[in-house]
ChimeraX commands (.cxc) that place a marker at each C-alpha (Angstrom):
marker #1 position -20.29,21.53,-16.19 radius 0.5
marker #1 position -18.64,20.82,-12.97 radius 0.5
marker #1 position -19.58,22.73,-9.81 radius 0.5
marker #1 position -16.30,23.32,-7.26 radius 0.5
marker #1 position -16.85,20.33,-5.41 radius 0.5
marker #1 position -17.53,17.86,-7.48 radius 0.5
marker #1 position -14.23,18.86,-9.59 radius 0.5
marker #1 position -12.36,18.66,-6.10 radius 0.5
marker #1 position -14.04,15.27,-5.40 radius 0.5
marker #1 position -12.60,14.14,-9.07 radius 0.5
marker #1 position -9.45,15.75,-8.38 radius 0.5
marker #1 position -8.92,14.33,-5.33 radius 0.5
marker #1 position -9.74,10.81,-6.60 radius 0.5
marker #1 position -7.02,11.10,-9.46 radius 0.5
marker #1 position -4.59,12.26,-6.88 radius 0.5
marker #1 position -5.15,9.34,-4.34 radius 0.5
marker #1 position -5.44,7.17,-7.59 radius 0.5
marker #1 position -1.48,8.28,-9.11 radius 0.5
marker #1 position 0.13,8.99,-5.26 radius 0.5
marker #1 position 0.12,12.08,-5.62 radius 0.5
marker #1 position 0.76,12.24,-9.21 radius 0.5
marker #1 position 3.60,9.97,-8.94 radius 0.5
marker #1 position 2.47,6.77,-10.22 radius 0.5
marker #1 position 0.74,5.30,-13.14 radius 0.5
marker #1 position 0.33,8.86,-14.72 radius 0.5
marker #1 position -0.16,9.71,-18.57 radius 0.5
marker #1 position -0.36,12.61,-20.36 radius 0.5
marker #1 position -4.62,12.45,-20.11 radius 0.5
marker #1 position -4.16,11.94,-16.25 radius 0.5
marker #1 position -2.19,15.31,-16.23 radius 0.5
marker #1 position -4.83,17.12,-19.01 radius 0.5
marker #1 position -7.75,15.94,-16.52 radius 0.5
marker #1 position -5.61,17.26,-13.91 radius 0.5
marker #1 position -5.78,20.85,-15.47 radius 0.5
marker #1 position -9.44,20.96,-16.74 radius 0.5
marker #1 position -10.26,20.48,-13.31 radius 0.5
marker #1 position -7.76,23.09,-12.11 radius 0.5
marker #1 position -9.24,25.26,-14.78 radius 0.5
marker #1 position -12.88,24.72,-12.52 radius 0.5
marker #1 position -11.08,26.22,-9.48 radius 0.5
marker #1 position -9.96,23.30,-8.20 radius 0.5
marker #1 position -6.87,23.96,-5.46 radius 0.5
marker #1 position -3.71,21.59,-5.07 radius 0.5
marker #1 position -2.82,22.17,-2.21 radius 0.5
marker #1 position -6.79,22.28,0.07 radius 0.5
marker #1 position -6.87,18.46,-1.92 radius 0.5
marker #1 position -3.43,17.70,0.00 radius 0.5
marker #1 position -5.07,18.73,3.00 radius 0.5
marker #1 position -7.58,16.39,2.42 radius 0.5
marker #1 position -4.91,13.30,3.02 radius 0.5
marker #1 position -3.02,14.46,5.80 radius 0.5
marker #1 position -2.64,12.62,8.88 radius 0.5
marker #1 position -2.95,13.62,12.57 radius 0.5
marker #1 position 0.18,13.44,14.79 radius 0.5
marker #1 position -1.02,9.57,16.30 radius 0.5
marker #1 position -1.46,8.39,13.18 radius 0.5
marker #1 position 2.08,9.06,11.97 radius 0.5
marker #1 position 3.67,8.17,14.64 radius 0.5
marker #1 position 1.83,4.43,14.64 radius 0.5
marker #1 position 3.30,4.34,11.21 radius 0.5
marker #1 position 6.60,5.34,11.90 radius 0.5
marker #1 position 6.71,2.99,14.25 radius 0.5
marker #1 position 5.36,0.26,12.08 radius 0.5
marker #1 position 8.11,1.37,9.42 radius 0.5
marker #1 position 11.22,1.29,12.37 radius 0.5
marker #1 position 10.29,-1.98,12.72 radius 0.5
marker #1 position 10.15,-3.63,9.06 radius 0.5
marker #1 position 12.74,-6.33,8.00 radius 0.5
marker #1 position 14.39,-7.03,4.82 radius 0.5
marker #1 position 13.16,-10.01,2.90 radius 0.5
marker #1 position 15.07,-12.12,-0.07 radius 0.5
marker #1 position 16.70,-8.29,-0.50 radius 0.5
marker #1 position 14.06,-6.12,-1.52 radius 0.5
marker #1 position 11.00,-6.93,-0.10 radius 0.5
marker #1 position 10.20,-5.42,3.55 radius 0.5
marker #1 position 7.90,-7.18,5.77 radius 0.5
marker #1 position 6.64,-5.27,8.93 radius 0.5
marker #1 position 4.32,-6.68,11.60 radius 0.5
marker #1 position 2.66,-4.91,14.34 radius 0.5
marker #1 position -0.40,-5.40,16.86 radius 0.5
marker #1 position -3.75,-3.55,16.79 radius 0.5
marker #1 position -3.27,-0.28,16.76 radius 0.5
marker #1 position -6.39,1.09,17.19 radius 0.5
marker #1 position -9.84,1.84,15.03 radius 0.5
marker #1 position -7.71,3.22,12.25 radius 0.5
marker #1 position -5.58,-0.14,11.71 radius 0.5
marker #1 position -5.89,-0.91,8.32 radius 0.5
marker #1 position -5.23,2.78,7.13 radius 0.5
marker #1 position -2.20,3.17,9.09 radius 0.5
marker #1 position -1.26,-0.37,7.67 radius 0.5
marker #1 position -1.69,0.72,4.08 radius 0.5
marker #1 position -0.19,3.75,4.07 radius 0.5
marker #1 position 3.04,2.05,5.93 radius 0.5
marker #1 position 2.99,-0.48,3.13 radius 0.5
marker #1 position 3.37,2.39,0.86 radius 0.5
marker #1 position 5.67,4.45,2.54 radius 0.5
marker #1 position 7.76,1.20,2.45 radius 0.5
marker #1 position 8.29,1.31,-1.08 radius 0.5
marker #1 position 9.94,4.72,-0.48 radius 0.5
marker #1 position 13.00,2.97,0.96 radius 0.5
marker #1 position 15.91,2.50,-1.80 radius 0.5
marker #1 position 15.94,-0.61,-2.84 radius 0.5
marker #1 position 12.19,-2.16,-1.52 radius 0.5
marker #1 position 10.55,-3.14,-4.84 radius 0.5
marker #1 position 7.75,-4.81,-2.89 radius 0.5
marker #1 position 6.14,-3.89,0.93 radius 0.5
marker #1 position 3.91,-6.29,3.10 radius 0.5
marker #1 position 2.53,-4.99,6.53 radius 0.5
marker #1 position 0.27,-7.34,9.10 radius 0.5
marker #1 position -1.23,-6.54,11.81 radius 0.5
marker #1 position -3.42,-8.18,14.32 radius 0.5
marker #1 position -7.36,-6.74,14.42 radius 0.5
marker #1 position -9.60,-8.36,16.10 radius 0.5
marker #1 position -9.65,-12.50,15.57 radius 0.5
marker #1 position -8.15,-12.09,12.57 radius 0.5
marker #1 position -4.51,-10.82,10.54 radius 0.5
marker #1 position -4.89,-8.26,7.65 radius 0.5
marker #1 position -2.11,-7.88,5.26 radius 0.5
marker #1 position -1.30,-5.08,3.03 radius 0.5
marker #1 position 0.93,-5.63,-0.10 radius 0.5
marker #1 position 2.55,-2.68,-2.10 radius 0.5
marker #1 position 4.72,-2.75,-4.81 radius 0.5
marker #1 position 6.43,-1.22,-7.53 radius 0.5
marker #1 position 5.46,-3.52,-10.34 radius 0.5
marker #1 position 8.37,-5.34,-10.51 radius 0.5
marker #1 position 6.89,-8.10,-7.86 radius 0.5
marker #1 position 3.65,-9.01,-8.48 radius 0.5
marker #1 position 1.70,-8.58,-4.57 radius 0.5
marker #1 position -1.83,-9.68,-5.94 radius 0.5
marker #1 position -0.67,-13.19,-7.14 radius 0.5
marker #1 position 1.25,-13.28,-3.69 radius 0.5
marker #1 position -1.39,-12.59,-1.67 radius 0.5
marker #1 position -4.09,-14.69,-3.56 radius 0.5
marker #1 position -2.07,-17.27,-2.59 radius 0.5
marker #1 position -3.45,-16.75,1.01 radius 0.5
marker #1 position -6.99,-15.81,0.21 radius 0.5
marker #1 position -6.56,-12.47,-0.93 radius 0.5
marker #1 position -6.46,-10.28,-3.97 radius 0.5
marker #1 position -6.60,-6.79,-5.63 radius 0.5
marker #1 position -3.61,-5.75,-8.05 radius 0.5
marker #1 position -0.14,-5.80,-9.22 radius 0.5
marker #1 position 0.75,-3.20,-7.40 radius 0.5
marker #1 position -2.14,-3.25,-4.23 radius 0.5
marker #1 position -3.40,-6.38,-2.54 radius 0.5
marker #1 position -4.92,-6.99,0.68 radius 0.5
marker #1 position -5.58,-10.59,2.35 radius 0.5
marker #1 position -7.41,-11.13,5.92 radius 0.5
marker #1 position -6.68,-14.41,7.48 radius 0.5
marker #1 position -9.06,-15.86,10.33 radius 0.5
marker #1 position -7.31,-18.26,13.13 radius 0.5
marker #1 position -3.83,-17.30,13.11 radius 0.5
marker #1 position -1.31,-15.60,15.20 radius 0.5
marker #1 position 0.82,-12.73,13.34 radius 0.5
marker #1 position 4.18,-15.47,13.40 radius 0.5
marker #1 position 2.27,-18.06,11.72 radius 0.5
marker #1 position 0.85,-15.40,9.30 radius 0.5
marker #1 position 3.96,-14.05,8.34 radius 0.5
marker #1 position 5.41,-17.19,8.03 radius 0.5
marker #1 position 2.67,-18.14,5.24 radius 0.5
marker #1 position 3.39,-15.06,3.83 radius 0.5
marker #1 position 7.10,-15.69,3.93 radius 0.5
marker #1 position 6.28,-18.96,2.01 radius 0.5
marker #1 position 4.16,-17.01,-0.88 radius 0.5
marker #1 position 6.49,-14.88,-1.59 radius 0.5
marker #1 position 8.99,-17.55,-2.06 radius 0.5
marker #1 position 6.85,-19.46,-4.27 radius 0.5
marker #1 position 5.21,-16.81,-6.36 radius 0.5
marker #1 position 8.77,-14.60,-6.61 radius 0.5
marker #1 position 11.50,-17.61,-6.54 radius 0.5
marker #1 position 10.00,-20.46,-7.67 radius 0.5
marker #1 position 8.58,-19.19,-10.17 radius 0.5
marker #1 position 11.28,-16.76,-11.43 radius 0.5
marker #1 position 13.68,-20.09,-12.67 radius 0.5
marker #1 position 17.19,-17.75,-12.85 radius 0.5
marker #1 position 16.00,-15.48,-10.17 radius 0.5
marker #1 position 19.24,-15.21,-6.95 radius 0.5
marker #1 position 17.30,-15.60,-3.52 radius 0.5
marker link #1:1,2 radius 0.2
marker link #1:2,3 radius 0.2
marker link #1:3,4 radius 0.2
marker link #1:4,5 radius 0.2
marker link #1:5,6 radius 0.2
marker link #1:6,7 radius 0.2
marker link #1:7,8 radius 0.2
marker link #1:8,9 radius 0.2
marker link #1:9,10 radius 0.2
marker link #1:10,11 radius 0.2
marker link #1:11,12 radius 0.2
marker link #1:12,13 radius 0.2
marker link #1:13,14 radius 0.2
marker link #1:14,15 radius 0.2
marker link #1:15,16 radius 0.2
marker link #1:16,17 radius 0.2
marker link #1:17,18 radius 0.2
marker link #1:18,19 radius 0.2
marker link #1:19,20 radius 0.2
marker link #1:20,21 radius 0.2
marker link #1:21,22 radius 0.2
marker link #1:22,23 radius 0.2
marker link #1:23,24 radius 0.2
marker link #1:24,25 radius 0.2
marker link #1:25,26 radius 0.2
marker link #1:26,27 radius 0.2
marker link #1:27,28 radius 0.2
marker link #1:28,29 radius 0.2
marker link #1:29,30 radius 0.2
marker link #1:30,31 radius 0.2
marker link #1:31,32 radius 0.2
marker link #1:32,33 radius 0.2
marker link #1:33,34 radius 0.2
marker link #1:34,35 radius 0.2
marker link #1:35,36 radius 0.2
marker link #1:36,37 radius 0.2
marker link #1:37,38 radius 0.2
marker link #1:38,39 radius 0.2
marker link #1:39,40 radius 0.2
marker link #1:40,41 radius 0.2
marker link #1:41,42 radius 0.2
marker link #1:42,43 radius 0.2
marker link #1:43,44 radius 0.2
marker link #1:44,45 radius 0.2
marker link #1:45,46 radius 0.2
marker link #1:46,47 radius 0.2
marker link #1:47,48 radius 0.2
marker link #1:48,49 radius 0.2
marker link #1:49,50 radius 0.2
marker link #1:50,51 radius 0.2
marker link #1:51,52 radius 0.2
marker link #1:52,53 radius 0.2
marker link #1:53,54 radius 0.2
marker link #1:54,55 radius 0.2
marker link #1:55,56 radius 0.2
marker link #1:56,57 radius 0.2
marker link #1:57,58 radius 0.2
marker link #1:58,59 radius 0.2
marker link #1:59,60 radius 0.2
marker link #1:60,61 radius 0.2
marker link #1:61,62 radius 0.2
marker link #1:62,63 radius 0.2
marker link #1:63,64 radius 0.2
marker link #1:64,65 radius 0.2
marker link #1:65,66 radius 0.2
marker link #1:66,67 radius 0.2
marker link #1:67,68 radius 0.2
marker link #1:68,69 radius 0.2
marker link #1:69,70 radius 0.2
marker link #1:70,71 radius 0.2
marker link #1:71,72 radius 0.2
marker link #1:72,73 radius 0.2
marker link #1:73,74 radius 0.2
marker link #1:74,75 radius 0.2
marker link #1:75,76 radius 0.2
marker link #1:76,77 radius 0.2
marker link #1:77,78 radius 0.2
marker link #1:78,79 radius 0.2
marker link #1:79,80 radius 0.2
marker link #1:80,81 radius 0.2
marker link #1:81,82 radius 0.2
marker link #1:82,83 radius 0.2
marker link #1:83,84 radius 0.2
marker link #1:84,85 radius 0.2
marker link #1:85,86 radius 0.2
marker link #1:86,87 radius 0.2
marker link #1:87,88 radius 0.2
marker link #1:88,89 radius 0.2
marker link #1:89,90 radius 0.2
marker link #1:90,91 radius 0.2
marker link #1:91,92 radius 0.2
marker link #1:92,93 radius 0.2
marker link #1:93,94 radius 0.2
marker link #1:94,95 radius 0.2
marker link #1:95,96 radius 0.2
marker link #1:96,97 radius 0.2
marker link #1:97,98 radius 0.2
marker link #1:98,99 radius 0.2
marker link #1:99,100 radius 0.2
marker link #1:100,101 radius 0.2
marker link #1:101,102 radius 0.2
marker link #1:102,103 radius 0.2
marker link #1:103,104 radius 0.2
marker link #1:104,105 radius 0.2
marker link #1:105,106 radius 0.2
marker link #1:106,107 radius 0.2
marker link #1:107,108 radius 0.2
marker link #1:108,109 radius 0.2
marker link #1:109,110 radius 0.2
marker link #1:110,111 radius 0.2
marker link #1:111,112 radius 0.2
marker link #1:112,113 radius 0.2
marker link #1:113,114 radius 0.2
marker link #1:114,115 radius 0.2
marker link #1:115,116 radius 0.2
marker link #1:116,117 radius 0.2
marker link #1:117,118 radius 0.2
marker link #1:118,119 radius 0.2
marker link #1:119,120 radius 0.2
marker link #1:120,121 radius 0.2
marker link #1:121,122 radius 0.2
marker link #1:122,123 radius 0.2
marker link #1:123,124 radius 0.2
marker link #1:124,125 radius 0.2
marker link #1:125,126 radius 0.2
marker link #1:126,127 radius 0.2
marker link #1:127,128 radius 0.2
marker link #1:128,129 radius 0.2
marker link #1:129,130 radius 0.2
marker link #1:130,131 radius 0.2
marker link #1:131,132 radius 0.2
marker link #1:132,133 radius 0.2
marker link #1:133,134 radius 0.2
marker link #1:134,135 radius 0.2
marker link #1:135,136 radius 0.2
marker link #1:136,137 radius 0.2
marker link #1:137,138 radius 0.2
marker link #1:138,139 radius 0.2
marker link #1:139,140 radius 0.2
marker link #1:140,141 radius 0.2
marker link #1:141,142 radius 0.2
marker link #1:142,143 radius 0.2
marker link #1:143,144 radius 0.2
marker link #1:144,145 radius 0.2
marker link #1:145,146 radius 0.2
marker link #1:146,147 radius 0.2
marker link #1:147,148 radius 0.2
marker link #1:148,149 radius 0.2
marker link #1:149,150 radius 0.2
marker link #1:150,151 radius 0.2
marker link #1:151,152 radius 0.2
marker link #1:152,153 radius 0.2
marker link #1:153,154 radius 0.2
marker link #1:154,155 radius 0.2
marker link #1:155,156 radius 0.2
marker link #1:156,157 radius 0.2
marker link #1:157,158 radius 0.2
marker link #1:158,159 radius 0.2
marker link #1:159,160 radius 0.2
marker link #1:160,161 radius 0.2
marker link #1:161,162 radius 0.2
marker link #1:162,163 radius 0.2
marker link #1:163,164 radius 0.2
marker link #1:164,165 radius 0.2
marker link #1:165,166 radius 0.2
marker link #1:166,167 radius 0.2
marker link #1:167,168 radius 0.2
marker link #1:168,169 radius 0.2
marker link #1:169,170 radius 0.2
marker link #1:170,171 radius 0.2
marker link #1:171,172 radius 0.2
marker link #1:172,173 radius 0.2
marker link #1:173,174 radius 0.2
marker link #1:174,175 radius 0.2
marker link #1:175,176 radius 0.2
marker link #1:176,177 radius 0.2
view
Protein backbone atom coordinates (compact mmCIF):
# COMPACT_ATOMS: atom_id res chain seq x y z
CA UNK A 1 0.00 0.00 0.00
CA UNK A 2 1.23 3.20 -1.37
CA UNK A 3 -0.02 6.53 -0.03
CA UNK A 4 -0.24 9.47 -3.03
CA UNK A 5 3.06 10.68 -2.45
CA UNK A 6 5.12 8.14 -2.10
CA UNK A 7 3.63 6.60 -5.53
CA UNK A 8 4.42 10.18 -7.07
CA UNK A 9 7.93 10.07 -5.51
CA UNK A 10 8.32 6.43 -7.34
CA UNK A 11 6.76 7.72 -10.33
CA UNK A 12 8.70 10.50 -10.64
CA UNK A 13 11.95 8.54 -10.13
CA UNK A 14 11.05 6.08 -13.09
CA UNK A 15 10.30 9.06 -15.19
CA UNK A 16 13.66 10.96 -14.55
CA UNK A 17 15.20 7.36 -14.68
CA UNK A 18 13.70 6.48 -18.70
CA UNK A 19 13.66 10.54 -19.90
CA UNK A 20 10.55 10.75 -19.77
CA UNK A 21 9.71 7.33 -20.73
CA UNK A 22 11.90 7.48 -23.65
CA UNK A 23 14.84 5.53 -22.81
CA UNK A 24 15.80 2.24 -21.45
CA UNK A 25 12.03 1.29 -21.01
CA UNK A 26 10.50 -2.37 -20.86
CA UNK A 27 7.33 -3.62 -20.68
CA UNK A 28 7.67 -3.84 -16.42
CA UNK A 29 8.87 -0.12 -16.54
CA UNK A 30 5.50 0.72 -18.32
CA UNK A 31 3.30 -1.95 -15.87
CA UNK A 32 5.01 -0.03 -12.79
CA UNK A 33 4.12 2.98 -14.59
CA UNK A 34 0.32 2.09 -14.40
CA UNK A 35 0.09 0.49 -10.87
CA UNK A 36 1.23 3.67 -9.76
CA UNK A 37 -1.20 5.57 -11.99
CA UNK A 38 -3.77 3.20 -10.66
CA UNK A 39 -2.70 4.93 -6.85
CA UNK A 40 -3.67 8.36 -8.27
CA UNK A 41 -0.60 9.21 -9.41
CA UNK A 42 -0.86 12.32 -12.19
CA UNK A 43 1.45 12.61 -15.41
CA UNK A 44 1.37 15.60 -15.99
CA UNK A 45 1.82 17.44 -11.83
CA UNK A 46 5.21 14.79 -12.13
CA UNK A 47 6.20 16.89 -15.41
CA UNK A 48 5.79 19.85 -13.44
CA UNK A 49 8.07 18.59 -11.12
CA UNK A 50 11.12 18.89 -13.88
CA UNK A 51 10.44 22.02 -15.42
CA UNK A 52 12.80 24.75 -15.61
CA UNK A 53 12.51 28.50 -14.88
CA UNK A 54 12.99 30.96 -17.79
CA UNK A 55 17.12 31.62 -16.66
CA UNK A 56 17.72 28.31 -16.59
CA UNK A 57 16.71 27.61 -20.18
CA UNK A 58 18.03 30.22 -21.55
CA UNK A 59 21.76 29.36 -19.91
CA UNK A 60 21.17 26.14 -21.71
CA UNK A 61 20.20 27.34 -24.88
CA UNK A 62 22.94 29.23 -24.88
CA UNK A 63 25.27 26.47 -23.89
CA UNK A 64 23.59 24.35 -26.82
CA UNK A 65 24.12 27.54 -29.63
CA UNK A 66 27.42 27.20 -28.84
CA UNK A 67 28.37 23.31 -29.14
CA UNK A 68 30.74 22.05 -31.95
CA UNK A 69 30.79 18.99 -33.94
CA UNK A 70 33.40 16.45 -33.05
CA UNK A 71 34.85 13.36 -35.35
CA UNK A 72 30.96 13.80 -36.81
CA UNK A 73 28.73 12.91 -34.17
CA UNK A 74 29.89 13.84 -31.03
CA UNK A 75 29.10 17.60 -29.80
CA UNK A 76 31.32 19.21 -27.39
CA UNK A 77 30.07 22.52 -25.75
CA UNK A 78 32.03 24.64 -23.26
CA UNK A 79 30.85 27.46 -21.25
CA UNK A 80 31.90 29.53 -17.99
CA UNK A 81 30.18 29.45 -14.58
CA UNK A 82 26.95 30.05 -14.88
CA UNK A 83 25.78 30.40 -11.68
CA UNK A 84 24.76 28.06 -8.41
CA UNK A 85 22.83 25.82 -10.72
CA UNK A 86 25.95 24.90 -13.07
CA UNK A 87 26.09 21.41 -13.12
CA UNK A 88 22.23 20.98 -13.71
CA UNK A 89 22.11 23.28 -16.51
CA UNK A 90 25.29 21.36 -17.76
CA UNK A 91 23.57 18.00 -17.62
CA UNK A 92 20.54 18.69 -18.96
CA UNK A 93 22.45 20.54 -22.07
CA UNK A 94 24.42 17.34 -22.43
CA UNK A 95 21.17 15.67 -22.87
CA UNK A 96 19.38 17.93 -24.89
CA UNK A 97 22.48 17.47 -27.14
CA UNK A 98 21.71 14.09 -28.01
CA UNK A 99 18.41 15.46 -29.41
CA UNK A 100 20.29 16.88 -32.41
CA UNK A 101 20.15 14.39 -35.59
CA UNK A 102 23.02 12.81 -35.88
CA UNK A 103 24.91 13.43 -32.10
CA UNK A 104 25.31 9.84 -30.84
CA UNK A 105 27.40 11.16 -27.96
CA UNK A 106 27.26 14.89 -25.95
CA UNK A 107 30.08 16.35 -23.64
CA UNK A 108 29.49 19.80 -21.87
CA UNK A 109 32.35 21.65 -19.50
CA UNK A 110 32.11 24.29 -17.71
CA UNK A 111 34.26 26.23 -15.38
CA UNK A 112 32.99 26.18 -11.38
CA UNK A 113 34.97 27.29 -9.07
CA UNK A 114 38.94 26.02 -9.29
CA UNK A 115 37.94 23.32 -11.05
CA UNK A 116 36.19 21.93 -14.80
CA UNK A 117 33.15 19.54 -14.56
CA UNK A 118 32.24 17.55 -17.53
CA UNK A 119 29.06 15.96 -18.41
CA UNK A 120 28.94 13.04 -20.95
CA UNK A 121 25.63 11.78 -22.60
CA UNK A 122 25.12 9.34 -25.03
CA UNK A 123 23.06 7.13 -26.91
CA UNK A 124 24.83 3.87 -26.33
CA UNK A 125 26.49 3.67 -29.33
CA UNK A 126 29.74 5.62 -27.75
CA UNK A 127 30.63 4.51 -24.64
CA UNK A 128 30.99 8.21 -22.30
CA UNK A 129 31.94 6.30 -18.98
CA UNK A 130 35.12 4.61 -20.43
CA UNK A 131 35.78 8.18 -22.01
CA UNK A 132 35.57 10.00 -19.16
CA UNK A 133 37.37 7.49 -16.76
CA UNK A 134 40.02 8.18 -18.81
CA UNK A 135 40.22 11.66 -17.07
CA UNK A 136 39.27 10.67 -13.58
CA UNK A 137 35.76 10.20 -13.94
CA UNK A 138 33.04 7.64 -14.22
CA UNK A 139 29.31 6.63 -14.06
CA UNK A 140 27.75 4.77 -17.21
CA UNK A 141 27.47 3.97 -20.77
CA UNK A 142 25.21 6.31 -21.35
CA UNK A 143 25.95 9.10 -18.17
CA UNK A 144 29.38 10.06 -16.92
CA UNK A 145 30.62 12.94 -15.13
CA UNK A 146 34.49 13.86 -14.51
CA UNK A 147 35.73 17.06 -12.37
CA UNK A 148 39.22 18.07 -13.12
CA UNK A 149 41.26 20.35 -10.55
CA UNK A 150 44.07 22.83 -12.14
CA UNK A 151 43.01 23.34 -15.56
CA UNK A 152 41.64 25.96 -17.78
CA UNK A 153 38.41 24.88 -19.92
CA UNK A 154 41.00 24.80 -23.40
CA UNK A 155 43.30 22.49 -21.79
CA UNK A 156 40.28 20.45 -20.48
CA UNK A 157 38.68 20.08 -23.59
CA UNK A 158 41.65 19.36 -25.23
CA UNK A 159 42.17 16.18 -22.82
CA UNK A 160 38.85 15.43 -23.51
CA UNK A 161 39.36 15.79 -27.22
CA UNK A 162 42.25 13.25 -26.75
CA UNK A 163 39.87 10.55 -24.83
CA UNK A 164 37.57 10.48 -27.10
CA UNK A 165 40.02 9.80 -29.77
CA UNK A 166 41.56 7.07 -27.95
CA UNK A 167 38.63 5.33 -26.38
CA UNK A 168 36.30 5.86 -29.83
CA UNK A 169 39.17 5.67 -32.69
CA UNK A 170 41.81 3.89 -31.46
CA UNK A 171 40.14 1.53 -30.23
CA UNK A 172 37.44 1.01 -32.90
CA UNK A 173 40.40 -0.55 -35.58
CA UNK A 174 37.95 0.06 -38.96
CA UNK A 175 36.26 2.97 -37.40
CA UNK A 176 36.48 6.50 -40.30
CA UNK A 177 37.56 9.58 -38.06
Amino acid sequence: NLDGYEAESLYSGIYMDTKGFTFKTGVRTFEAASYLRKMGVDPVNVRRLFRNDLDTYIQKSRIISHAKVYRKNIAIAVCDDIGQDTQIVVAQAADELLNIKGIEAAFVLAAVGGRIIISGRSLDSVNVQVILEKLGGGGHITIAGAQLKNNSLGFAEMRLRAAIHEVVFEEAPFAQA
